[in-house]
Backbone as CSV, one residue per row, in Angstrom:
resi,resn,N_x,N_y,N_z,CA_x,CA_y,CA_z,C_x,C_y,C_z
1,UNK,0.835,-1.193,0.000,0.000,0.000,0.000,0.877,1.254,0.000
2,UNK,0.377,2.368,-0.765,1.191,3.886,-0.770,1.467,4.491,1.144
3,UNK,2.845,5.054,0.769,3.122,5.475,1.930,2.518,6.643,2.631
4,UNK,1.593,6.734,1.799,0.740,7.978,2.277,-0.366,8.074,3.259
5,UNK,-0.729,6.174,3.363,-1.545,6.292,4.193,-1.273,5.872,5.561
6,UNK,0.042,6.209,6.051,1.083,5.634,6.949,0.251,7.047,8.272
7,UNK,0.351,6.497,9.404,0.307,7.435,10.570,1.062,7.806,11.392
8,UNK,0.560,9.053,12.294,1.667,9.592,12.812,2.576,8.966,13.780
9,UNK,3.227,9.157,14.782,3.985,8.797,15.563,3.213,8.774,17.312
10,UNK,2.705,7.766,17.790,1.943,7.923,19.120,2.242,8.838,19.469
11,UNK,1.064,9.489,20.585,0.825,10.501,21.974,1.902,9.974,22.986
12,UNK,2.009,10.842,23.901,3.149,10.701,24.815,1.996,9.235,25.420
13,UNK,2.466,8.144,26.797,2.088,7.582,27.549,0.366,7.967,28.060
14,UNK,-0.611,6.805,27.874,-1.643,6.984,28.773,-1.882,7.422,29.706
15,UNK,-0.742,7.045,30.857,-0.694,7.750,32.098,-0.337,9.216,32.479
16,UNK,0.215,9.511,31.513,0.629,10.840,31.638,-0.635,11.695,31.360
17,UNK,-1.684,11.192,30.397,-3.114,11.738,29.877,-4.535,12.186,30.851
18,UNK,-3.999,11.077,31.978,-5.403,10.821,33.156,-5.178,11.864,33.792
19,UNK,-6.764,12.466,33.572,-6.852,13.914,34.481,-7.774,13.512,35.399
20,UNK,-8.502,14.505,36.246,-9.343,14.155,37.250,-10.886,14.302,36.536
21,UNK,-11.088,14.572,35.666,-11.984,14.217,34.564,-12.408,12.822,34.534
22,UNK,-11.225,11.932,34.443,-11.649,10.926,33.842,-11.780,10.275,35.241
23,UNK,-12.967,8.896,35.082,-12.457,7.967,35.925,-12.569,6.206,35.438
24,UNK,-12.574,5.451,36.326,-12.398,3.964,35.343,-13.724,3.162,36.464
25,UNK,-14.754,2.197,35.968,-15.678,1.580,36.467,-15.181,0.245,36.275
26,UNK,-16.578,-0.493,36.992,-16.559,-1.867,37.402,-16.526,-2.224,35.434
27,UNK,-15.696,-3.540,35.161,-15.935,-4.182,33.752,-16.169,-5.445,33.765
28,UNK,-16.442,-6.136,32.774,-16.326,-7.292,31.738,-15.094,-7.925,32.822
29,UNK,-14.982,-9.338,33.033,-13.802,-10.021,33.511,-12.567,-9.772,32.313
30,UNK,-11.466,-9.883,32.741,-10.442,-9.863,32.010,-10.266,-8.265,31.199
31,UNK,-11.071,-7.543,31.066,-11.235,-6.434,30.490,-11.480,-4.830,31.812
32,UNK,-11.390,-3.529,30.728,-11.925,-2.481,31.538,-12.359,-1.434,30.793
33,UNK,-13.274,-0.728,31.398,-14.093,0.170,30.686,-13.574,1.480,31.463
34,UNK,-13.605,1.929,30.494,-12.988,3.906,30.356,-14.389,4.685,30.454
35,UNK,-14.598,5.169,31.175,-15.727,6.302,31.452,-14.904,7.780,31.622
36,UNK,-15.938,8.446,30.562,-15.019,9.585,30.263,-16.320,10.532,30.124
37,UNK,-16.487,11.844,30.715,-17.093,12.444,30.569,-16.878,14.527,30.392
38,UNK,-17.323,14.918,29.350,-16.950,16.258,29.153,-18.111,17.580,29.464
39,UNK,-17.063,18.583,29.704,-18.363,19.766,30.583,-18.870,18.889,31.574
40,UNK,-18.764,18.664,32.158,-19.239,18.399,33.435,-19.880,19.240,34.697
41,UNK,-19.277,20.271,34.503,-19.976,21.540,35.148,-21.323,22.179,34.470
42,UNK,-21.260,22.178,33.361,-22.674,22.581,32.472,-24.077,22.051,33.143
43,UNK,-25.067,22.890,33.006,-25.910,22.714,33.543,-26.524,20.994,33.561
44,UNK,-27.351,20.501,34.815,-27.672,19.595,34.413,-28.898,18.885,33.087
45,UNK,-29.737,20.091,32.957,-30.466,19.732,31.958,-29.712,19.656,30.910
46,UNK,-28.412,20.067,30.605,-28.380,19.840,29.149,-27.852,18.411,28.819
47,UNK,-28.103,18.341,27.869,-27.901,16.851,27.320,-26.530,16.206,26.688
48,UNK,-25.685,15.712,27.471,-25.018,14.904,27.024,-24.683,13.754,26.110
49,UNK,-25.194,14.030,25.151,-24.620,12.516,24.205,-23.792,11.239,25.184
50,UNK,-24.591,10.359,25.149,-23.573,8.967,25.692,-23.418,8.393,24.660
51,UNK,-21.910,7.833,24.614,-21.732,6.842,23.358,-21.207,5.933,24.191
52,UNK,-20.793,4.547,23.353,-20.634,3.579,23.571,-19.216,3.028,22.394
53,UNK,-18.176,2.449,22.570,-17.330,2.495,21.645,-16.615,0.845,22.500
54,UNK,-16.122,-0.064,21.757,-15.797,-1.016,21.620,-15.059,-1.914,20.652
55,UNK,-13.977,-2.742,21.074,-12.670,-3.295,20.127,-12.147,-4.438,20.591
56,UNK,-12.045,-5.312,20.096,-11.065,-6.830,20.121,-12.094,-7.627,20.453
57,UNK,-13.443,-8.149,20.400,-14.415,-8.605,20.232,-13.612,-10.362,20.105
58,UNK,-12.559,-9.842,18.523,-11.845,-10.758,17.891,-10.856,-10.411,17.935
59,UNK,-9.965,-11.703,18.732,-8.453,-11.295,19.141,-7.280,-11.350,17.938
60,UNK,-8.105,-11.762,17.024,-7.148,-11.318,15.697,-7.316,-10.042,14.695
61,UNK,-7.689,-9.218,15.710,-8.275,-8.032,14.894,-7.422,-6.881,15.724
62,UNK,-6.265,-6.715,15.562,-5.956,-6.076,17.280,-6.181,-4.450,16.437
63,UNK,-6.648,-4.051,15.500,-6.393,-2.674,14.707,-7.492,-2.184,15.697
64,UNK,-8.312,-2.868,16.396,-9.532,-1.706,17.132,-9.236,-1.459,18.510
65,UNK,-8.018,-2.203,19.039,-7.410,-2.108,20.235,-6.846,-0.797,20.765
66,UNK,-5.981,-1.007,19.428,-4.812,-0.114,19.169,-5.064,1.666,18.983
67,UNK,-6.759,1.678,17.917,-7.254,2.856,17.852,-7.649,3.445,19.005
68,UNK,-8.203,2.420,19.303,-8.955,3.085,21.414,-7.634,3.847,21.682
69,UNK,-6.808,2.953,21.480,-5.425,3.488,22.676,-4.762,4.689,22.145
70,UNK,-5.324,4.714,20.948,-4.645,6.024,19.955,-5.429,7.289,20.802
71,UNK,-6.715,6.908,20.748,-7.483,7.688,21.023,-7.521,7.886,22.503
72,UNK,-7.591,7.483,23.254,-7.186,7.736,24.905,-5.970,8.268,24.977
73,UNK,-5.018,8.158,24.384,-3.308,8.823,24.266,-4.243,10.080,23.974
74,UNK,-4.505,10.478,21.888,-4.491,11.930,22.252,-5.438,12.728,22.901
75,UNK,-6.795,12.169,23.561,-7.532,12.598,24.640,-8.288,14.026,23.800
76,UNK,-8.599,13.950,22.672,-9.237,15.240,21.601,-10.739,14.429,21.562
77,UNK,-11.615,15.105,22.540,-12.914,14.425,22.562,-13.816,15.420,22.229
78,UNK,-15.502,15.432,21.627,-16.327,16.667,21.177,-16.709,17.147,22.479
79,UNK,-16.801,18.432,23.028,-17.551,19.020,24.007,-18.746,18.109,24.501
80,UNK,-18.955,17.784,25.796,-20.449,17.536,26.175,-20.675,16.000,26.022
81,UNK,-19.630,15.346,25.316,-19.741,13.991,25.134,-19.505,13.233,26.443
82,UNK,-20.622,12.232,26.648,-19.960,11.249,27.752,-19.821,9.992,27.236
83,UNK,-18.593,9.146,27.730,-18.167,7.934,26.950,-17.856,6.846,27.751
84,UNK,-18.270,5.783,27.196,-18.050,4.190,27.540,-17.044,3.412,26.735
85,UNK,-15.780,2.887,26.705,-15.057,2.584,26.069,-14.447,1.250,26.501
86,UNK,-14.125,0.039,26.172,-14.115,-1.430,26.094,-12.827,-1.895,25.303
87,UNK,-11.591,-1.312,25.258,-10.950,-1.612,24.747,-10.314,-2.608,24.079
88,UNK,-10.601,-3.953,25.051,-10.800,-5.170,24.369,-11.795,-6.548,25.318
89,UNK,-12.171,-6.899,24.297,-13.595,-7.965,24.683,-13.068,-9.212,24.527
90,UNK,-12.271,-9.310,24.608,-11.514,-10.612,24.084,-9.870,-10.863,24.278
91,UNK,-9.750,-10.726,25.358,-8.202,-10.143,26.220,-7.420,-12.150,25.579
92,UNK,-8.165,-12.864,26.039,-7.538,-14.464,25.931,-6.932,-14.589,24.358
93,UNK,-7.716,-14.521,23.413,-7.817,-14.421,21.975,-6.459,-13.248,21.366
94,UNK,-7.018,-11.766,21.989,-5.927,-11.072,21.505,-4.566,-11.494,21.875
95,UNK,-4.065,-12.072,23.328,-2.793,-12.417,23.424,-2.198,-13.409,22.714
96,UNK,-3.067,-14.100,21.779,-2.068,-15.129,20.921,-2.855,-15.017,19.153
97,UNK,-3.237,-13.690,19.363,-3.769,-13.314,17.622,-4.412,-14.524,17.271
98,UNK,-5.509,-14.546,17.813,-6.858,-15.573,17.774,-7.741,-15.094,17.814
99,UNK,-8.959,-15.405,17.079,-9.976,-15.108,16.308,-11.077,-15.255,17.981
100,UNK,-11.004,-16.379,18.217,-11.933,-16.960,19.221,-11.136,-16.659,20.929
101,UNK,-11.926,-17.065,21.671,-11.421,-16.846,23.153,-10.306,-18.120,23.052
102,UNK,-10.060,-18.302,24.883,-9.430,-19.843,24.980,-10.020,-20.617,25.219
103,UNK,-11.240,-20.768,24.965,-11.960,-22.016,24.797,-12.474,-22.164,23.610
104,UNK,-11.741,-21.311,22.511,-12.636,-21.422,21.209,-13.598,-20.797,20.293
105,UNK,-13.930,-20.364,21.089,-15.452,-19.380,21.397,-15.686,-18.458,20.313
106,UNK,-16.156,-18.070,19.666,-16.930,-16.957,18.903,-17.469,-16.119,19.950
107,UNK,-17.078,-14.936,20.342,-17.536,-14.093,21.388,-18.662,-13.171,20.561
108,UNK,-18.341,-12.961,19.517,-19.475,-12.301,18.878,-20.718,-13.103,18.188
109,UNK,-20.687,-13.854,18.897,-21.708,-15.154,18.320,-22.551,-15.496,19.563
110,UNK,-22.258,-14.674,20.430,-22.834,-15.253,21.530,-23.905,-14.250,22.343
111,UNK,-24.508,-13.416,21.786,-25.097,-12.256,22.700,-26.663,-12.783,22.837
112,UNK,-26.764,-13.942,22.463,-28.276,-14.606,22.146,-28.785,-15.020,23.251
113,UNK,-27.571,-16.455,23.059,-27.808,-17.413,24.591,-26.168,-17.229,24.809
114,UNK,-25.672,-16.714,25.723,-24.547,-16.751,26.051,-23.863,-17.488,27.084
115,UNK,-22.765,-17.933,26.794,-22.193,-19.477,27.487,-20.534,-18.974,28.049
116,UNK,-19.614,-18.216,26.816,-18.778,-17.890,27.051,-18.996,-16.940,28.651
117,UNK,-17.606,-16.901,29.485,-17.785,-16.177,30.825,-17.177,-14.826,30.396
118,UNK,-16.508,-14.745,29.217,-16.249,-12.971,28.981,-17.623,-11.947,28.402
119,UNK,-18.675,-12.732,27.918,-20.042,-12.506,26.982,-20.530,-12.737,28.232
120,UNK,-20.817,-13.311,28.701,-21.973,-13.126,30.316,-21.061,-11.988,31.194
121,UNK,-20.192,-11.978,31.320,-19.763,-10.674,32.416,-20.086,-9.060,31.507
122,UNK,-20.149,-9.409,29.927,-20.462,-8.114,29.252,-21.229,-7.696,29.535
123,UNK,-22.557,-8.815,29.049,-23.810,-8.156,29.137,-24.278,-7.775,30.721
124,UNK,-24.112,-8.405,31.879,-24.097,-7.950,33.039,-23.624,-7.087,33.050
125,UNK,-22.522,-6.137,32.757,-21.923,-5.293,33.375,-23.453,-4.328,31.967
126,UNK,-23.240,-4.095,31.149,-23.977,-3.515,30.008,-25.594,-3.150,30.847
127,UNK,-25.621,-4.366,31.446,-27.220,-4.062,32.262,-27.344,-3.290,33.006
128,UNK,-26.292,-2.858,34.015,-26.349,-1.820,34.380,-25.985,-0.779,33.772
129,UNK,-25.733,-0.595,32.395,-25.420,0.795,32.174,-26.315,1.640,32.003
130,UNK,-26.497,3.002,31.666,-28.135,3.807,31.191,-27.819,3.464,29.986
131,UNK,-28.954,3.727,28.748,-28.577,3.430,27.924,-28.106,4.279,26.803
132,UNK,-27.019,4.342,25.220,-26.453,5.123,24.973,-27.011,6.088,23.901
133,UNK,-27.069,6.664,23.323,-27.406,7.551,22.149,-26.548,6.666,20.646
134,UNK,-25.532,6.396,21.183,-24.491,5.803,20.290,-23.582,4.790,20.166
135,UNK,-24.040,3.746,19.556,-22.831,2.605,19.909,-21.693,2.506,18.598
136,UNK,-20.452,2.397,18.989,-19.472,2.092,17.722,-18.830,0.738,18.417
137,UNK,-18.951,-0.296,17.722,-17.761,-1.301,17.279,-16.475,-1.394,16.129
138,UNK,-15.705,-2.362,16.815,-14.207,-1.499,15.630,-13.625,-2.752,15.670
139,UNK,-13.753,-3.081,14.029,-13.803,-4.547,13.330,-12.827,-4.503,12.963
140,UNK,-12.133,-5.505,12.245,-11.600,-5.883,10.850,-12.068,-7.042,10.249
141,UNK,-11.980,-6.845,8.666,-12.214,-7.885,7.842,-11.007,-8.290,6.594
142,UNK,-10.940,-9.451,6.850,-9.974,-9.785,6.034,-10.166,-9.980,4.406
143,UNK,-11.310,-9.916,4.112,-11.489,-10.707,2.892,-12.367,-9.209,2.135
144,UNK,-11.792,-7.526,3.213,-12.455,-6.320,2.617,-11.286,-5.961,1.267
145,UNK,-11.787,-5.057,0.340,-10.543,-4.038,-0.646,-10.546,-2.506,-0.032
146,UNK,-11.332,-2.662,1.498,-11.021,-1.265,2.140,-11.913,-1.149,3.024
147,UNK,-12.332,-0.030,3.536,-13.020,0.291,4.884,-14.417,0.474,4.226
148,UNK,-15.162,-0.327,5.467,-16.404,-0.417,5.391,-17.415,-0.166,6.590
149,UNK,-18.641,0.451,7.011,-19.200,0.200,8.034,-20.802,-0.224,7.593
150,UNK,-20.919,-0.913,8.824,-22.586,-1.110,9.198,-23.521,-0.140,9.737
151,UNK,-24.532,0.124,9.346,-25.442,1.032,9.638,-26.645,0.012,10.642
152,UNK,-26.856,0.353,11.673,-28.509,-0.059,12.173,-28.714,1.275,12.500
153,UNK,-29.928,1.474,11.977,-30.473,2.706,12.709,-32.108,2.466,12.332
154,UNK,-32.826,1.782,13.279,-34.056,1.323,12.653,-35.286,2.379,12.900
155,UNK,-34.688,3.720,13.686,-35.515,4.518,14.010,-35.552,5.503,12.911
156,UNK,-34.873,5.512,11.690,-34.365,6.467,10.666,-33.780,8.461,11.269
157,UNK,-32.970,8.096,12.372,-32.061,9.183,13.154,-31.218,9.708,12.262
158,UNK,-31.306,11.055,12.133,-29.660,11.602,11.037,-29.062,10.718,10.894
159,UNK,-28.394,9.929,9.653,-27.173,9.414,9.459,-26.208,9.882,9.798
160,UNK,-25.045,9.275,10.348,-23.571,8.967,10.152,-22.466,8.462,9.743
161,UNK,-23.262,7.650,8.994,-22.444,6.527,7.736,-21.856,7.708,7.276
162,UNK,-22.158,8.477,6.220,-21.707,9.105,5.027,-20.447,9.752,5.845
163,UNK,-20.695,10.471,7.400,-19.637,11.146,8.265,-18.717,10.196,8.110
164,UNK,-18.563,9.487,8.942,-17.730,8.232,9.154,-16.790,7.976,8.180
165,UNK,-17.795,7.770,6.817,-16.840,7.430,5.466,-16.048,8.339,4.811
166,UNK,-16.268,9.538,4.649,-15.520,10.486,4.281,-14.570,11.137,5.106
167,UNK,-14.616,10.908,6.541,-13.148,11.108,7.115,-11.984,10.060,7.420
168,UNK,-12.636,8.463,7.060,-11.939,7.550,7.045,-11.271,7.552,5.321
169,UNK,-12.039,8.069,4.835,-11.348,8.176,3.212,-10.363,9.209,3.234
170,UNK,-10.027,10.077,4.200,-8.762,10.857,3.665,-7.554,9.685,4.061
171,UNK,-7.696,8.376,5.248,-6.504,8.187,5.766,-6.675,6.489,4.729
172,UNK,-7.482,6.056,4.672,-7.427,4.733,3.649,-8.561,4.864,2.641
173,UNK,-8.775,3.773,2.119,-8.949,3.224,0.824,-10.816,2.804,1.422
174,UNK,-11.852,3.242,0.738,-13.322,2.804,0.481,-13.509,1.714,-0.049
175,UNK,-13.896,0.217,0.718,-14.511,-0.689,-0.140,-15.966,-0.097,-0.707
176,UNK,-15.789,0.268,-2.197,-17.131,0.276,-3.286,-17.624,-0.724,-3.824
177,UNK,-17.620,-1.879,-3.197,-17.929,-2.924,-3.884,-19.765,-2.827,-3.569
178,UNK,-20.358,-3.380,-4.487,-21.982,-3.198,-4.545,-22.459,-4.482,-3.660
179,UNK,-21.303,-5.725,-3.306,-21.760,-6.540,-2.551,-20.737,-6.638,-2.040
180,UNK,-21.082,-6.651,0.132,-20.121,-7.155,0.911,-20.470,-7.821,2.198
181,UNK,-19.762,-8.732,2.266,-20.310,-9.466,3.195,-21.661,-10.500,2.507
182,UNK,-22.124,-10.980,1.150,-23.024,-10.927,0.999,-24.281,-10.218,1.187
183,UNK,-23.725,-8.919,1.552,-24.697,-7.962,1.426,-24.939,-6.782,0.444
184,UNK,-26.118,-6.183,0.165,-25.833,-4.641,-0.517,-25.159,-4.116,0.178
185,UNK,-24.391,-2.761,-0.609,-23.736,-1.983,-0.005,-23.301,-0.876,-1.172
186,UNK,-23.342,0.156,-0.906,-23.328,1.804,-1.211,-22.019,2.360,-0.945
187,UNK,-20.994,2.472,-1.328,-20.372,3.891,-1.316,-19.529,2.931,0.207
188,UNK,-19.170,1.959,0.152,-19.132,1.640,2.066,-19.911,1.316,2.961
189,UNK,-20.873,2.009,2.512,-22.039,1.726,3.816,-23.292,0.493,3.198
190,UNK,-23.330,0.033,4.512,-24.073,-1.590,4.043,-25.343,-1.258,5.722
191,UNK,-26.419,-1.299,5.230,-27.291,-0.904,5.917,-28.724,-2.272,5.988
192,UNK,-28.124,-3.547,6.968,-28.979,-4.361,6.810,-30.083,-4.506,7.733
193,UNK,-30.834,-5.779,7.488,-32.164,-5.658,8.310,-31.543,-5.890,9.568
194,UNK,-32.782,-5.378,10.610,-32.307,-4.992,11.802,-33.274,-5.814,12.622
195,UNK,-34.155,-7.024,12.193,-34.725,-7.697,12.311,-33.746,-9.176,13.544
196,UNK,-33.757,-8.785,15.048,-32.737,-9.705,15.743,-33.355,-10.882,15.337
197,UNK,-34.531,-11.401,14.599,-34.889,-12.620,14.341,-34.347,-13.230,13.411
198,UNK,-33.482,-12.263,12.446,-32.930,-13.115,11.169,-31.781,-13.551,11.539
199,UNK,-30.705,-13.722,12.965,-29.728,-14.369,12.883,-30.047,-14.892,14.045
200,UNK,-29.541,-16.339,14.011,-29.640,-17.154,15.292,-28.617,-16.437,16.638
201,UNK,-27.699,-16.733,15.860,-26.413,-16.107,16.738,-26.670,-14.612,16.596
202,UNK,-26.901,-14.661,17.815,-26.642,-12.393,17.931,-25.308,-12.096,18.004
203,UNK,-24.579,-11.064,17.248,-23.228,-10.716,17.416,-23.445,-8.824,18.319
204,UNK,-22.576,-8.719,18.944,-22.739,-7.530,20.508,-23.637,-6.960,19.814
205,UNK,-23.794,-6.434,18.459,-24.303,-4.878,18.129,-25.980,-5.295,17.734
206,UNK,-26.286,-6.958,17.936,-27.981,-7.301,18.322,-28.587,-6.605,19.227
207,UNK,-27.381,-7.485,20.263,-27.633,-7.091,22.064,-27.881,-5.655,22.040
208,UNK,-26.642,-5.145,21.254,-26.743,-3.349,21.756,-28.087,-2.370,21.283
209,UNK,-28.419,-3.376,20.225,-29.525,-2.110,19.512,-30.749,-2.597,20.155
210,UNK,-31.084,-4.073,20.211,-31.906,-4.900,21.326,-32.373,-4.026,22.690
211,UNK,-31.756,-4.063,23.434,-31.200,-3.566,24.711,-30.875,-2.122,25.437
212,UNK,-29.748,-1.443,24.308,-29.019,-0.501,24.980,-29.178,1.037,23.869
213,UNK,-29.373,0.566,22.600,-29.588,1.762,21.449,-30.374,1.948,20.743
214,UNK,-30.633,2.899,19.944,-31.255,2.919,18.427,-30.403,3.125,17.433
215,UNK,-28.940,3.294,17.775,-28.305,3.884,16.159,-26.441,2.893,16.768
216,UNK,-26.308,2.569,16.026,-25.206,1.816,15.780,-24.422,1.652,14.583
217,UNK,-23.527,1.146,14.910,-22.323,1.363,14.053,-21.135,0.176,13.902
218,UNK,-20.613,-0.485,13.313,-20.099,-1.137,12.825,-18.796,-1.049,12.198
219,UNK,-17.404,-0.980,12.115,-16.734,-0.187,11.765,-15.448,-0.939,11.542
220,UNK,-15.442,-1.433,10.064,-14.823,-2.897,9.505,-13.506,-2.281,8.924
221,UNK,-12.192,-2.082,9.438,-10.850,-2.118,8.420,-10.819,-3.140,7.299
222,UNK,-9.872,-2.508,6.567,-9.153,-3.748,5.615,-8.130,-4.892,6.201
223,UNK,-8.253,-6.143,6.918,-6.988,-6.557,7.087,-5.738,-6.568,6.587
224,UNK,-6.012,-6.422,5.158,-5.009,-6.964,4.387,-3.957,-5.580,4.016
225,UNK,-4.268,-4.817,4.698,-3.602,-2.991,4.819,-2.500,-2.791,5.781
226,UNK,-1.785,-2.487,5.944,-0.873,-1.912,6.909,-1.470,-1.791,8.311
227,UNK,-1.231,-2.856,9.089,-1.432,-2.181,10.599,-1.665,-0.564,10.703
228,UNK,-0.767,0.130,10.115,-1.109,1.422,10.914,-1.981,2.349,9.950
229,UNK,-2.353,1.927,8.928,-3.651,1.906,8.414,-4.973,1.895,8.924
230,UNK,-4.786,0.164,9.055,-6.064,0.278,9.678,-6.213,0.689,11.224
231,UNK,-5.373,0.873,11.948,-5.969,2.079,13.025,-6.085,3.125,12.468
232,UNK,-5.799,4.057,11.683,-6.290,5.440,11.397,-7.551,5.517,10.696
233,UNK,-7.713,4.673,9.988,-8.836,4.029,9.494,-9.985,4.466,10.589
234,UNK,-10.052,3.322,12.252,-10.920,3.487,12.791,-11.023,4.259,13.882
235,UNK,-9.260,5.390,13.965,-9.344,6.231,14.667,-10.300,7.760,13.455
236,UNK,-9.914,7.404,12.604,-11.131,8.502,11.807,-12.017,8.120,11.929
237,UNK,-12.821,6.993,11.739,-14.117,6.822,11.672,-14.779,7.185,13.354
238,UNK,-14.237,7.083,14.612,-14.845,7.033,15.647,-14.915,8.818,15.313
239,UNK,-13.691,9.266,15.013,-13.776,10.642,15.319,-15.125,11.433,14.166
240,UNK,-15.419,10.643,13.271,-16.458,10.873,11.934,-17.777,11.018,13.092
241,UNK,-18.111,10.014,13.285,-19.064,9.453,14.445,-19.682,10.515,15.264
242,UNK,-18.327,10.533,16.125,-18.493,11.794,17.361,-18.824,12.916,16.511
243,UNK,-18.142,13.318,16.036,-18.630,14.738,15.202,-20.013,14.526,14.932
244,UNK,-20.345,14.059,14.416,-21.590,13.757,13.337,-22.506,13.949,14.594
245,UNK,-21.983,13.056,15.427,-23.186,13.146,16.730,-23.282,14.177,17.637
246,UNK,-22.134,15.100,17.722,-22.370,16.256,18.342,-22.410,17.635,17.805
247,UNK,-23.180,16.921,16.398,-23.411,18.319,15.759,-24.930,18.347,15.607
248,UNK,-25.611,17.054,15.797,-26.985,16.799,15.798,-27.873,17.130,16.873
C-alpha cells in the first residue's frame, strides 16, 4: 500500500493523559471500561450525548485495540460527550492473535444465549449501564478491498455513515464494492435488516440495539492494509461518528 496512508507517531504515555476528569468503572472479567465524561460543570439539563465504543471482540483483529489506545493517548474528545469505552472484549484471543477466546469461542456469536464467561460478564456489566445515544464497534475484515461500516439505525435518526466514510477516506482506501459481506452496499455503507430474528447467533451490536440503542455502528478495516492503516482508518471513523453526533 502507498506510503501515504502511513500514521503519525503515538501521543506521549496513557498515564501521563489521566486527568481528574476521567475515571475507570466496574468491567467485563479480564477487560476495563474507560468512562469519560466532558463539561461536566454545564448545567444539568443539558444533554449529554452517551456513546458507547468497543474493540477486540476478535483477538485477531488487534487494529480496534490499538485505535482506542490512539485515542485515549491523544484525549481530543467533542464538548459535552460522555463515553463508555471497552478496549478489548476478548483479552484471551488477543494475546495469541486468535480469532476466538481460549476455549474457542466466537464471542461475537454469543449475545443470544450466552455461554462464554467474557459474553456473560459483558452483558451484566452492560445491564447496568443507562442506555447510549451511540454505539461504535471497531472490526476488521480480512477478505475487505477497504473500509467499510454497518449502519442499524431502525428509528431512521440523522445518518452517520456518510460522516464516518468520508473522514476515514482521507486516511485509507473505500470498499465500493456493490456486494459485501453478501450484502448490498453503497459507497461503504451496508445498511442491513435490523430484524434480531434473522440471525440465530446475535453478534454484541444485536444485544446493543436490542437492549441498549437505536443507532449503531459497525466499523470494519481492511486486514489486508498496513497495521497502521487500519488504526487510522478506525481512529477517523470514531472521530467521523463523534462529530456527526455532536453536531446533531
Amino acid at each position: 500500500m502507498p506510503n501515504e496512508w502511513a500514521v503519525s507517531s503515538p501521543s506521549p504515555p496513557l498515564e501521563e493523559r489521566v486527568g481528574e476528569r476521567r475515571s475507570f468503572n466496574a468491567a467485563p472479567a479480564n477487560s476495563t471500561a474507560v468512562r469519560l465524561s466532558e463539561g461536566a460543570t454545564e448545567s444539568r439539563t443539558t444533554h449529554h450525548p452517551s456513546v458507547y465504543i468497543s474493540a477486540g471482540i476478535h483477538g485477531d483483529e488487534p487494529a480496534g485495540p490499538l485505535a482506542i489506545r490512539q485515542l485515549l493517548e491523544e484525549d481530543h474528545w467533542p464538548a459535552g460527550v460522555s463515553l463508555s469505552v471497552l478496549p478489548c472484549l476478548n483479552p484471551t484471543g488477543f494475546a495469541v492473535n486468535r480469532r476466538e477466546n481460549a476455549e474457542g469461542i466466537d464471542l461475537n456469536r454469543q449475545y443470544l444465549q450466552p455461554e462464554a464467561q467474557e459474553t456473560v460478564a459483558h452483558i451484566n456489566w452492560l445491564k447496568r449501564q443507562p442506555k447510549f445515544d451511540l454505539c461504535l464497534c471497531l472490526h476488521e475484515d480480512w477478505e475487505a478491498h477497504g473500509f467499510y461500516v454497518y449502519e442499524l439505525n431502525p428509528e431512521g435518526q440523522p445518518s452517520l455513515a456518510e460522516k464516518i466514510v468520508a473522514r476515514v477516506a482521507e486516511v485509507c482506501p473505500i470498499d465500493t464494492s456493490e456486494l459485501i459481506e453478501g450484502r448490498p452496499a453503497q459507497k461503504g455503507i451496508i445498511r442491513p435488516s435490523v430484524d434480531p430474528r434473522s440471525r440465530p447467533q446475535w453478534p454484541e451490536a444485536f444485544f446493543l440495539l436490542t437492549h441498549k440503542t437505536r443507532l449503531s455502528y459497525t466499523l470494519e478495516a481492511p486486514s489486508d492494509f498496513p497495521l497502521s492503516v487500519r488504526v487510522a482508518a478506525l481512529v477517523a471513523g470514531v472521530r467521523g461518528a463523534l462529530e456527526g453526533k455532536s453536531e446533531t
